[in-house]
C-alpha positions as CSV (number, residue, x, y, z in Angstrom):
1,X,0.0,0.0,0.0
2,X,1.0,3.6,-0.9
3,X,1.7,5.9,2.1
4,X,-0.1,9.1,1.1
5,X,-0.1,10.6,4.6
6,X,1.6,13.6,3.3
7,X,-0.5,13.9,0.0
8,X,-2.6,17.1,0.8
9,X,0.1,18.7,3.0
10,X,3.9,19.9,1.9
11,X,6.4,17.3,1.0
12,X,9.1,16.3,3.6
13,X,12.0,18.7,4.2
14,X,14.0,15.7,2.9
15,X,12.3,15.8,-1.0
16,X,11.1,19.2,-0.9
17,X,10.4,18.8,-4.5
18,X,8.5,15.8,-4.6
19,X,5.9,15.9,-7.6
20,X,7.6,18.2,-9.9
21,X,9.3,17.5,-12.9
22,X,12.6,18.6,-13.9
23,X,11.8,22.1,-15.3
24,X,10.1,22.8,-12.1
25,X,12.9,21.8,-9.4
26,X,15.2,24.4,-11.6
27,X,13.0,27.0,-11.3
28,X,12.0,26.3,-7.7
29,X,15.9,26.0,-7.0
30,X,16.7,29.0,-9.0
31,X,14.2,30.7,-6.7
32,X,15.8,30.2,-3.7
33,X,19.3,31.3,-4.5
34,X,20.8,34.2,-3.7
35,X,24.1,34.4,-5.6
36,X,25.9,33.0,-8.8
37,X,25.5,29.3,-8.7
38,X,27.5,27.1,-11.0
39,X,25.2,24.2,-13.4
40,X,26.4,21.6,-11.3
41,X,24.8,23.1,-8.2
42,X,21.8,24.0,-9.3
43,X,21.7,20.5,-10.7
44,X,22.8,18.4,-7.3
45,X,20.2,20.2,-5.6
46,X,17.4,20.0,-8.4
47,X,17.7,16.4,-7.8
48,X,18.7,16.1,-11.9
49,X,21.3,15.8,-14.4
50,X,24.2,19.3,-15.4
51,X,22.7,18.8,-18.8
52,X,19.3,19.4,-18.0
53,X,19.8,21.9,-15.8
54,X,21.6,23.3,-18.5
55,X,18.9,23.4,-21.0
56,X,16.3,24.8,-18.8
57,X,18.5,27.6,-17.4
58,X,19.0,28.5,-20.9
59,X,15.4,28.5,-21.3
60,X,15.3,30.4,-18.2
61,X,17.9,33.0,-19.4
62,X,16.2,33.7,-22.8
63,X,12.8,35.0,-20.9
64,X,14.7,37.2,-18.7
65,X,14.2,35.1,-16.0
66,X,17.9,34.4,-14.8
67,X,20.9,35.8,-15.7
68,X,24.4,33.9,-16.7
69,X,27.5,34.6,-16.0
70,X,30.7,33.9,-18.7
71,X,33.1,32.2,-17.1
72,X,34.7,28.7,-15.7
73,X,32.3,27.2,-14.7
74,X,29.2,29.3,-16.1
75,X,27.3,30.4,-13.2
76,X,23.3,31.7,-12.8
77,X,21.4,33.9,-10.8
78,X,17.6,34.7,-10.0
79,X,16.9,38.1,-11.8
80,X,15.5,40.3,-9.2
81,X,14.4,42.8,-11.7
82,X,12.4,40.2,-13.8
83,X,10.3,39.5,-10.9
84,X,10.3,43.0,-9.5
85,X,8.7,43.9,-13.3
86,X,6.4,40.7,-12.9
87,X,5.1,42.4,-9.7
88,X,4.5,45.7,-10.8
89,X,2.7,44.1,-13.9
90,X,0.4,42.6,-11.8
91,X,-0.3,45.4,-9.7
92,X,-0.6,47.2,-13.0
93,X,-3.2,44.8,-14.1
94,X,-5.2,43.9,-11.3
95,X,-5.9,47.2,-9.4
96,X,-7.0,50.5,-10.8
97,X,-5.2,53.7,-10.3
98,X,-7.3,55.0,-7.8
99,X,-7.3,51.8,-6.1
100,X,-3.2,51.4,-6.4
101,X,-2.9,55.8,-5.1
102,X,-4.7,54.4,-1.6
103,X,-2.7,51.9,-1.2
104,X,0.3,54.4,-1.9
105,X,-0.9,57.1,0.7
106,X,-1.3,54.2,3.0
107,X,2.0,52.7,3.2
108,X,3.0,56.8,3.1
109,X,1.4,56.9,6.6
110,X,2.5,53.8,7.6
111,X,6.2,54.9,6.9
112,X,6.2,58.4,8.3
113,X,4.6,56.6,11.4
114,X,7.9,54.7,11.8
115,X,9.6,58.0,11.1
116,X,8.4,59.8,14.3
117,X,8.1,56.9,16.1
118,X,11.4,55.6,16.1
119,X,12.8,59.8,15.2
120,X,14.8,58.5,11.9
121,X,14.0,58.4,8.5
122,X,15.1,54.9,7.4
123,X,15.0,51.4,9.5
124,X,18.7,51.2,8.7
125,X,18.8,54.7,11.0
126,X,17.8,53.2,14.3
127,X,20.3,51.8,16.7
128,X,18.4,48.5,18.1
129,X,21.0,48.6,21.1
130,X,19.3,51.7,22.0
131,X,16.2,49.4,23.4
132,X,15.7,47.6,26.3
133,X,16.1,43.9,26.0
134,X,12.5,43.4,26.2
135,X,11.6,45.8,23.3
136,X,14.4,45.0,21.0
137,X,12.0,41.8,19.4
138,X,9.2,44.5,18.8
139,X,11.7,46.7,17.4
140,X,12.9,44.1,14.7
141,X,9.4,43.6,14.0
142,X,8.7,47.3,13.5
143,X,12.1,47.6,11.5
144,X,11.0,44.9,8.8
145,X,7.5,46.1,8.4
146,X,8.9,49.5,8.1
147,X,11.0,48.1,5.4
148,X,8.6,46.2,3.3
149,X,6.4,49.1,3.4
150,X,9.2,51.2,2.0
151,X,9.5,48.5,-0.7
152,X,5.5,47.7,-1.2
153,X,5.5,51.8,-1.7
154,X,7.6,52.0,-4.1
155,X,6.9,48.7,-6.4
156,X,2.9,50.2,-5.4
157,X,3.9,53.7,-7.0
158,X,5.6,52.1,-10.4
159,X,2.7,50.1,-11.1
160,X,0.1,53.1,-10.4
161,X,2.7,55.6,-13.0
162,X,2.2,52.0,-15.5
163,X,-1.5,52.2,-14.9
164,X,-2.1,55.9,-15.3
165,X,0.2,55.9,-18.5
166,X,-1.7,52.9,-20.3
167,X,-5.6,54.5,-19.3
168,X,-4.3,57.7,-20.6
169,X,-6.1,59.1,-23.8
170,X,-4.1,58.5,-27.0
171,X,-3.9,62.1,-28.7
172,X,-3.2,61.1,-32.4
């Protein structure tokens, strides 16, 4: 008998890309890397063989979606900026530009919150040690949702200028 215990949940830490093919596990390894990574690599831990990896990280590197790096041994890397465009895209696409301006002035508030809060104008500005033990958890937490709402803001405001540019009226 099959075990299926784990069917409907995630797959064990062990195989965490159980169920996907080939093409998959290199994307989903690509993913998760954050510097150069040579074929071989990305192969061992895509669970397949250098020349498949190969062949879909070429793939992957003629959309945009990594980039490669000359050299011995030919490395790859995630392209942030594809999937920063992807994101603004879909912002872009799914929410008006009314819609996508609230959500701007919102994470505005949110940040200039932080700002008087914490008397600094950047999370990088404030000096945890400056906290009491107990508070210095609640300041992390602060500092990282401070941060993503500096990021959110700003992917938030390129995908309301995309919007506004592709509803305005053509004058031809």
């Amino acid at each position: 008998m099959r075990d299926d215990t784990h069917r409907d949940g995630p797959p064990p830490f062990d195989r965490p890309f159980e169920g996907e093919d080939t093409k998959q596990r290199v994307y989903s390894t690509i993913l998760q890397t954050r510097e150069p990574m040579a074929v071989s690599e990305i192969a061992e831990r895509a669970n397949c063989s250098d020349e498949s990896a190969r062949t879909h990280l070429s793939f992957y590197a003629d959309l945009g979606i990594v980039i490669r790096h000359e050299g011995r041994p030919v490395r790859y890397e995630r392209n942030d900026e594809y999937f920063e465009w992807r994101r603004v895209n879909e912002l872009a696409r799914e929410h008006t530009v009314e819609e996508l301006q609230i959500r701007v002035s919102e994470l505005t508030d949110r940040i200039e919150t932080y700002c008087e809060e914490y008397d600094a104008d950047s999370p990088a500005d404030v000096d945890v040690l400056e906290f009491d033990a107990a508070q210095i958890d609640d300041v992390y937490v602060d500092l990282g949702d401070w941060a993503t709402a500096i990021e959110e803001r700003r992917l938030h405001e390129r995908a309301r200028r995309k919007a506004a540019g592709s509803t305005a009226p053509s004058h031809g």
